[in-house]
C-alpha positions in Angstrom: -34.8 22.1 31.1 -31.8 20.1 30.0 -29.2 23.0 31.2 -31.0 23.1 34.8 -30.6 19.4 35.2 -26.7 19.9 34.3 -26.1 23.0 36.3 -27.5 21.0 39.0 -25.5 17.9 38.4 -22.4 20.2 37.7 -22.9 21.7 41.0 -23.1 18.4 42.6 -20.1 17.1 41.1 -17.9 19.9 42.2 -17.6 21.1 38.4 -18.9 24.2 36.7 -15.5 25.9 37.9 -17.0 29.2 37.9 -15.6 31.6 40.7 -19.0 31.6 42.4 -19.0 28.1 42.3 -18.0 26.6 46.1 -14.8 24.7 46.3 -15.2 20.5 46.4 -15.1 19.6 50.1 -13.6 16.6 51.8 -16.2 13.2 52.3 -16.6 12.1 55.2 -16.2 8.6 56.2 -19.5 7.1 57.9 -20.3 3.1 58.3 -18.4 2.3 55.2 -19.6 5.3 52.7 -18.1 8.5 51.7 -20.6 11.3 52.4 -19.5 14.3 49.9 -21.4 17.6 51.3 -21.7 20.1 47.8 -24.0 23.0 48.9 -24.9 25.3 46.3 -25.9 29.0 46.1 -29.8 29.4 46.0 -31.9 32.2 45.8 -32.5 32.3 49.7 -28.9 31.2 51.0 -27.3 27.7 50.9 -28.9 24.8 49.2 -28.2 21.3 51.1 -27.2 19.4 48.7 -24.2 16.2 48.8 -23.3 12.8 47.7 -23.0 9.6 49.3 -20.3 7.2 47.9 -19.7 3.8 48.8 -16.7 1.3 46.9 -17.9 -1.7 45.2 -16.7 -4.3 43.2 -18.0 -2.8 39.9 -16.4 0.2 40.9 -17.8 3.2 42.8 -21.4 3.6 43.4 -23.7 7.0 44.2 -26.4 8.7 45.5 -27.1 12.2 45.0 -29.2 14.1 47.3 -30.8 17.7 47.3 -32.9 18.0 50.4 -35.4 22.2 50.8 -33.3 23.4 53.6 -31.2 26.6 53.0 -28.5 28.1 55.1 -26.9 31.7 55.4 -23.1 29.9 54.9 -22.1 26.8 52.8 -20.6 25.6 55.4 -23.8 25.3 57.4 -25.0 23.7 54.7 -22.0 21.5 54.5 -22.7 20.6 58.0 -26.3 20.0 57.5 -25.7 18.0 54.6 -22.8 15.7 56.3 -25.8 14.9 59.1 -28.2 14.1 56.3 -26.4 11.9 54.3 -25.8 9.8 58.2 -29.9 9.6 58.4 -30.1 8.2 54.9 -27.3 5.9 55.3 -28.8 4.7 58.3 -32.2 4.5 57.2 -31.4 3.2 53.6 -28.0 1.3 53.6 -27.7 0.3 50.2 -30.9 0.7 49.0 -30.0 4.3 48.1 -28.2 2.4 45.0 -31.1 0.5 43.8 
């Protein structure tokens, strides 16, 4: 179980540096956070998956999110994930963090 959670996290992160692995993608700024998309490869397509990121005085903090959608591209899922991590900033704000 311990290897799924880091395949997942190495996914996340943008590491794993496979060849099948997806290149890192740009954040996006929104309100004051960094939204990271990082879509994976999933058994039916593209998993939405990202990071939100937001600079604080103890130094970065982050919220990773994996959401059931799948799409036939990453970037679809890219897309999808960008416009998630919006609805969670603007439902949560910082409480993602807590």
């Amino acid at each position: 179980m311990a290897s799924f959670w880091q395949g997942l996290w190495n996914r996340l992160a943008g590491g794993g540096g496979g060849a099948a692995e997806p290149a890192r993608r740009e954040a996006v700024e929104y309100k004051g956070y960094r939204i990271r998309p990082a879509p994976y490869a999933a058994a039916s397509g593209f998993q939405t998956a990202g990071v939100i990121e937001k600079d604080a005085a103890e130094g970065v903090k982050e919220h990773q999110f994996i959401r059931a959608e799948t799409h036939p591209t990453a970037d679809e899922a890219a897309s999808f994930a960008i416009a998630k991590g919006k609805q969670i900033i603007d439902q949560q704000g910082d409480r993602i963090f807590g």
